[in-house]
TORZA-967057 format. One line per 8 residues: number of its first residue (from 1); their letters; for each residue x, y, z negated of C-alpha. Coordinates in pm, whole numbers, padded with zeros to 5 digits. Each point is the difference from the previous one (the first is absolute). Example, Ala and Ser with C-alpha at 12.3 -4.5 7.8 and 13.67 -1.06 7.14 Angstrom:
2
1) as) 01230 -00450 -00780  00137 00344 00066
//
This chain:
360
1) xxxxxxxx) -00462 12727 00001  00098 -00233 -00239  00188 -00320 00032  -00221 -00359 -00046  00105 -00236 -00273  00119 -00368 00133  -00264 -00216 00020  00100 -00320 -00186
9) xxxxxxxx) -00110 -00372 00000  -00332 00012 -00269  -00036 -00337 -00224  -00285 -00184 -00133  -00009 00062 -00388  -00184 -00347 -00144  -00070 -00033 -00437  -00134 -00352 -00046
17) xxxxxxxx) -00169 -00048 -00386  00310 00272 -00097  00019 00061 -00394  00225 00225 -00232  -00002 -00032 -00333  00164 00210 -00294  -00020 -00092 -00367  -00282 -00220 00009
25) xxxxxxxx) -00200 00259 00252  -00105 -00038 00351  00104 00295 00201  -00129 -00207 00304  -00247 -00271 -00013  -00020 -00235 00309  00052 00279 00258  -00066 -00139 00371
33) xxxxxxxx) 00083 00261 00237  00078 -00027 00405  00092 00323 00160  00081 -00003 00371  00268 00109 00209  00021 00357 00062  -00286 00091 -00289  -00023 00290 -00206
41) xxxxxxxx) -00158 -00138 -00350  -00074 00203 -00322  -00004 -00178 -00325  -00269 00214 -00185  -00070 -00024 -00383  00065 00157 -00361  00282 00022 -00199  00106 -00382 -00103
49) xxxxxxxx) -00215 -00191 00244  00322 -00162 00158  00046 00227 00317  00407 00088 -00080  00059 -00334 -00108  -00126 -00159 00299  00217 00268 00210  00304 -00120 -00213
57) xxxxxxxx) -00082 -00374 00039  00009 00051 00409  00280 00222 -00006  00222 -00264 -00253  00051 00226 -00266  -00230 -00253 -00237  -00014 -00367 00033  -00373 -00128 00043
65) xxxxxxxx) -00080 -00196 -00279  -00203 -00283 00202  -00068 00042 00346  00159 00059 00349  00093 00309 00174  00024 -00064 00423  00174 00297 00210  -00018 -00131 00355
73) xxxxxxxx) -00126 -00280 -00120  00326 -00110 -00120  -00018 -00034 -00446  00193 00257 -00155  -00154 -00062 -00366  -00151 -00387 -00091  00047 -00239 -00262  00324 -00106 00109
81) xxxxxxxx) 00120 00321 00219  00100 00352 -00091  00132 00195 00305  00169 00372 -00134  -00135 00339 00057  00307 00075 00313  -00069 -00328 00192  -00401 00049 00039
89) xxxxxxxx) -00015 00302 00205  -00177 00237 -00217  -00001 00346 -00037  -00105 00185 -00324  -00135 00358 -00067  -00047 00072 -00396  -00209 00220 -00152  00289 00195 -00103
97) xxxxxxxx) 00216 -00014 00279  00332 -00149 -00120  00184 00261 00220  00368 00007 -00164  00042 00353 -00133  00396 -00017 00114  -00033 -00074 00391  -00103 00246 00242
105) xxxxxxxx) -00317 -00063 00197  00193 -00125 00271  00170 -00233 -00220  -00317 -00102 -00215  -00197 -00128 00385  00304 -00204 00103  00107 -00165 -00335  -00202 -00296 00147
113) xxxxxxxx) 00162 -00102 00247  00364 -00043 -00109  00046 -00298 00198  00054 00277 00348  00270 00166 00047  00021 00360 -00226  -00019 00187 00360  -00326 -00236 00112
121) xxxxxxxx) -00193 00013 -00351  00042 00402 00026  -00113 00037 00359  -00324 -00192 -00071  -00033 00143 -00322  -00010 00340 00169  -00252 -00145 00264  -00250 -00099 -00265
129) xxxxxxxx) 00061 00317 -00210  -00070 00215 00359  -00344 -00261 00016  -00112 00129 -00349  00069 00367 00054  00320 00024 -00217  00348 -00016 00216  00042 00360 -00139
137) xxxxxxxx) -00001 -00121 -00328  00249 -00259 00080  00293 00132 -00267  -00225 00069 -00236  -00070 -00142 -00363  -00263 -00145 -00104  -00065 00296 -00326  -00070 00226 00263
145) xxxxxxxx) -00297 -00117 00177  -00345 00014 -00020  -00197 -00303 -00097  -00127 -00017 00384  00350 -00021 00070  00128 -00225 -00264  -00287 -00275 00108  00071 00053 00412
153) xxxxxxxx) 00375 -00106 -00104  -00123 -00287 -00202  -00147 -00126 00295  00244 00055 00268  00244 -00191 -00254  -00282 -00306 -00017  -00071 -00029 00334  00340 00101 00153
161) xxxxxxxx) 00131 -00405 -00007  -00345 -00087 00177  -00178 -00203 -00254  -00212 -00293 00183  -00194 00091 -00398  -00043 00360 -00138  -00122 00007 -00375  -00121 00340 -00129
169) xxxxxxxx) -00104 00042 -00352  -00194 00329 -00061  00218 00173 00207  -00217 00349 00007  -00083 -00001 -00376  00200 00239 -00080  -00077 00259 00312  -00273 00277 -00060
177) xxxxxxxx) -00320 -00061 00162  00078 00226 00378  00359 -00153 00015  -00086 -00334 -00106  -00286 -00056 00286  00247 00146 00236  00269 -00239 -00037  -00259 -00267 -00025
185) xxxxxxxx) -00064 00073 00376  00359 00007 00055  00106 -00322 -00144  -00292 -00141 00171  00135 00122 00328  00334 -00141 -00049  -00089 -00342 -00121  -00228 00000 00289
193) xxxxxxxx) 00311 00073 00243  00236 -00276 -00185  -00252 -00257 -00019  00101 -00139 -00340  -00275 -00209 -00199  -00073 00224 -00318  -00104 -00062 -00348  -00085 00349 -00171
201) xxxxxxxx) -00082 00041 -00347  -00268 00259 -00086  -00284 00117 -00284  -00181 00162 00218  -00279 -00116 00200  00023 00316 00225  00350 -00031 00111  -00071 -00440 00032
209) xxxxxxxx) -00248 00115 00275  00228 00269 00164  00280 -00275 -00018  -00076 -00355 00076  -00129 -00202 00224  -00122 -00227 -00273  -00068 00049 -00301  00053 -00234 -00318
217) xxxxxxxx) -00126 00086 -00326  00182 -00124 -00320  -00166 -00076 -00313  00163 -00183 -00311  00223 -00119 00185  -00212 -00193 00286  -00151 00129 00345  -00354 00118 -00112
225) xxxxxxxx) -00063 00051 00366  00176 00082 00356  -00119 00142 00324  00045 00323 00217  -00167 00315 -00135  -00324 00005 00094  -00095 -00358 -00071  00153 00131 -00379
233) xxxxxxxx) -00249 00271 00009  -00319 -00177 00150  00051 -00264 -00142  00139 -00055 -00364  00107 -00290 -00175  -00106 00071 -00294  -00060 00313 -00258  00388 00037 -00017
241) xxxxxxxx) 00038 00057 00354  -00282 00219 00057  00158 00254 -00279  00261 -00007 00131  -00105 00137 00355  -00363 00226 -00099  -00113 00207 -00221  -00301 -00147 -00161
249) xxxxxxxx) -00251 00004 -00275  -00051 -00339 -00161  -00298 -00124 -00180  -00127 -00321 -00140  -00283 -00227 00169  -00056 -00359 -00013  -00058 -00265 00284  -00366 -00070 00050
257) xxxxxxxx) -00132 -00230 00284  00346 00072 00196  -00024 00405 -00019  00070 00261 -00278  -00280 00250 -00030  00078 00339 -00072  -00123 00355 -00028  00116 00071 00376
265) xxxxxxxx) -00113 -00354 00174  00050 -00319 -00033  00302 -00137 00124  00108 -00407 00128  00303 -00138 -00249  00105 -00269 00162  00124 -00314 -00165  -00098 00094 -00313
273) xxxxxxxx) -00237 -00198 -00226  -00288 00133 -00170  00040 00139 -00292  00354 00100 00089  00096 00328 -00232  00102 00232 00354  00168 00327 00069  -00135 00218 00253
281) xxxxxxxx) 00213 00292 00148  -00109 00283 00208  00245 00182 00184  00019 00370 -00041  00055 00038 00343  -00322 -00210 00075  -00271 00158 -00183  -00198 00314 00195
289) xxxxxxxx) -00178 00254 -00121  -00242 00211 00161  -00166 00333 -00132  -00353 -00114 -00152  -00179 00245 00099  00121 -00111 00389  -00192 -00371 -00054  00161 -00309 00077
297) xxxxxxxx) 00065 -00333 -00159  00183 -00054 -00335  -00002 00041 -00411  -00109 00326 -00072  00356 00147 -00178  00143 00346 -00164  00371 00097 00058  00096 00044 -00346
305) xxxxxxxx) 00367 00102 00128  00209 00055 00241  00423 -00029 00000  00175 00179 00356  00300 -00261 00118  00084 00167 00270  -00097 -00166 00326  -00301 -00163 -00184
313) xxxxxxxx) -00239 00057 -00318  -00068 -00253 -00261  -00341 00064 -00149  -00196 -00148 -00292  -00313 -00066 00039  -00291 -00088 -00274  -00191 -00301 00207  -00319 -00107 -00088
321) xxxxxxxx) 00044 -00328 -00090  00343 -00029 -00153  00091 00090 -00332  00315 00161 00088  00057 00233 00263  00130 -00089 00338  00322 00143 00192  -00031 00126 00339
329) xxxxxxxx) 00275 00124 00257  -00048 00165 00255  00184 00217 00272  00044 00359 -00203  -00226 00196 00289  -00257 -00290 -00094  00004 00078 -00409  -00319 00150 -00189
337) xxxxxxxx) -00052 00212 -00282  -00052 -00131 -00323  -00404 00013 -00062  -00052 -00119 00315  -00297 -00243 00029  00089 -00268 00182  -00118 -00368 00198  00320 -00264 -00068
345) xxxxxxxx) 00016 -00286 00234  00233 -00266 00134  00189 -00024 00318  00053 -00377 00185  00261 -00191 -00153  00078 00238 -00286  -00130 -00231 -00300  00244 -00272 -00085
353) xxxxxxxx) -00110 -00290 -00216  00234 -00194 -00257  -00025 -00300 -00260  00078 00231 -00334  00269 -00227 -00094  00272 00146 00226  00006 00346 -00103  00122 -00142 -00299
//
């Protein structure tokens, strides 16, 4: 049975109006952000949106332009306050890493806490390193582990001193797919056990969901929208967002009389004006299709092809009614032949309605 990590006492991470620039650029634009005590957030976006630079502006590593940073609702970062990375309480996990190539494992978890006693720092570096599966590895180097291995050591070093804040930035990037949702679950688990309020830095909207409790999507620097996973999913902030977390076919409509009319239905855009130029998205997951010759509601439809993924089928499907043809997934015992005739309709709450402008 393995040992539990040491809880710890979790902080309240604050960003009031925070901005970074370099060279003229905004690498963060205004950023508000409150995450509570104890929370598990991911900061989801593409490459440049501002996700490692916010990570570096809580940690200390980079000043905030404008802006303050709160930890325990004491400042650390403000107009006239800069508190360093070592007094804030932070742990960090990089992308790479950072192990030192010349320590042993043993030696790599406790370099953080050279304030104990040599015989102390060992004793609970060998607790942690028994936590994560790894007290057999304990006089080891780093060159000959794994990458499993490398990134369980990373994080027994990080969250060995008990951060009250653990910051994470794409820590499973560089893990293949099975080992990489394994040690998801496991770092899950042990920030679970030590409580510490967690910033993680990810690409991908799958692992965001596994992840956090909340979600917060970057984009250009500002929040484009935050919320836990579902409200993400059901309900989009905009065209960005719904990308991000669907797979969808797009096509353009424009606001009539408060609704977009389309080939499958009309559909309610709310707060739009008329004559607004709109995009409406179907998700691939939403649209069903039933054999024609069974009956039943829907656009008469041909598959046209049909791609195996694995656990699901993506299909495309020539729609009467659209000019181009439409993708449909489905779970892979579900998938048709190509030539099949088929009736194409829409399930609740799988058309999504946006002003065209913010797809741009």
């Amino acid at each position: 049975m393995k040992a539990r990590a040491a809880a710890t006492f979790a902080a309240r991470v604050q960003l009031e109006g925070v901005t970074k620039v370099y060279d003229g650029a905004g690498a963060l634009n205004g950023v508000d952000l409150d995450v509570k005590s104890g929370e598990i957030v991911c900061l989801l976006g593409p490459s440049g949106c501002g996700k490692t630079t916010l990570l570096r502006v809580v940690s200390g590593i980079e000043r905030p332009s404008s802006g303050r940073v709160l930890i325990n609702e004491r400042e650390v970062a403000g107009p006239n306050r800069f508190v360093p990375p070592e007094s804030r309480g932070v742990g960090l996990m990089f992308q790479d890493f950072a192990l030192f190539p010349h320590l042993t494992v043993l030696n790599n978890v406790a370099f953080g806490l050279k304030a104990l006693p040599q015989a102390d720092s060992l004793k609970a570096a060998r607790a942690i390193l028994d936590r994560v599966g790894l007290l057999d590895m304990a006089s080891s180097y780093p060159s000959v582990l794994s990458g499993g291995q490398q990134q369980r050591v990373a994080l027994a070093r990080a969250i060995l001193p008990r951060p009250a804040v653990m910051l994470m930035d794409e820590p499973f990037s560089g893990l293949d797919v099975q080992l990489r949702e394994a040690m998801q679950e496991e770092t899950l688990a042990l920030l679970r056990e030590t409580r510490a309020t967690s910033l993680i830095v990810t690409h991908n909207p799958e692992e965001a969901m596994r992840m956090g409790d909340r979600i917060v999507v970057l984009r250009r620097g500002r929040v484009a929208q935050a919320g836990k996973a579902e409200e993400l999913y059901h309900a989009p902030a905009d065209l960005f967002v719904a990308r991000l977390f669907s797979e969808i076919n797009e096509f353009p409509a424009r606001v009539r009389g408060g609704v977009v009319e389309t080939p499958a239905g009309v559909f309610p855009a709310p707060g739009m004006e008329d004559g607004t130029q709109a995009v409406v998205c179907l998700r691939e997951r939403g649209l069903n299709l039933t054999v024609n010759g069974n009956g039943g509601p829907g656009l008469p439809g041909r598959v046209l092809g049909v791609k195996f993924l694995g656990d699901s089928t993506r299909m495309d499907v020539a729609v009467a009614g659209f000019e181009r043809p439409l993708k449909v997934r489905v779970d892979q015992q579900d998938a048709l032949a190509r030539g099949t005739e088929v009736k194409v309709g829409t399930a609740p709450g799988s058309v999504l309605v946006f002003a065209a402008e913010t797809g741009t």
